[in-house]
N, C-alpha and C positions, 0 to 999 in steps of 0.2 A: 314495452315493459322497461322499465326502468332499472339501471343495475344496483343491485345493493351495494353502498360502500363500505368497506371492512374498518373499523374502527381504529385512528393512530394508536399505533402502542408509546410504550410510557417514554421511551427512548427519543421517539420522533418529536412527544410533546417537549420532552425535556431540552430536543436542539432548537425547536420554533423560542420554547422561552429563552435560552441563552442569544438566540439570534435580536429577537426583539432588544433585548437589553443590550445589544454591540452595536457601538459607533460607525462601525464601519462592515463593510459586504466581508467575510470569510469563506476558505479556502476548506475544501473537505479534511486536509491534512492539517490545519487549524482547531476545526472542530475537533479531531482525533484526539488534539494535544489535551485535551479538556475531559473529554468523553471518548475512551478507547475503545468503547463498543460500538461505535456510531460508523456508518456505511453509508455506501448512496442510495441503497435503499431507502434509509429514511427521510435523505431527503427529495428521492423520486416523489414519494408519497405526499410531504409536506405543499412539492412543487406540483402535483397533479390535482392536490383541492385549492390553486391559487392562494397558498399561504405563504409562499415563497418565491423570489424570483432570482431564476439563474439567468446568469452573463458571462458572456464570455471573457475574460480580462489575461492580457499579456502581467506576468509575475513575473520576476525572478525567484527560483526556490530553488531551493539547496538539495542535490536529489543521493539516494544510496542505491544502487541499481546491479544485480546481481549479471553475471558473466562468465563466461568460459573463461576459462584462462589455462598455461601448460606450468605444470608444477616440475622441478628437478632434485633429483636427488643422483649423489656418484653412486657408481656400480663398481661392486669390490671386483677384480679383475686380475686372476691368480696370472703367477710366471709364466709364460709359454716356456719358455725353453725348461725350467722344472718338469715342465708335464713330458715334453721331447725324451729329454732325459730317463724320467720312468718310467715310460715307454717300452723303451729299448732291452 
């Protein structure tokens, strides 16, 4: 039995036409820059009915990439000898 294929959505057709009309192969983070709602979903999809074809390509890309990091701030730190003092 043969599996039913779920129809591209408008999004997927929308990145097959801007791909057809580009010079050259793009980057999903390309596409993004055009169309912010676009994922690899759509173009697993594009690329699973042979509309599309991926490769792999060395880029240079400019990357923003989140991290731990240790933040400081001073600690107010009264008189000892004050406290000695009031103490007593």
């Amino acid at each position: 039995m043969a599996k039913k294929e779920r129809p591209l959505s408008d999004t997927s057709k929308t990145i097959l036409e801007f791909l057809k009309e580009s010079d050259e192969a793009l980057t999903l983070a390309e596409i993004k820059e055009k169309f912010p709602e676009a994922n690899s979903a759509h173009l697993t999809a594009l690329r699973n009915r042979d509309l599309v074809v991926a490769e792999q390509t060395e880029k240079e890309v400019t990357t923003i990439a989140k991290r731990k990091v240790n933040t400081y701030s001073a600690v107010e730190i009264e008189n000892v000898d004050e406290e000695e003092e009031s103490a007593e």
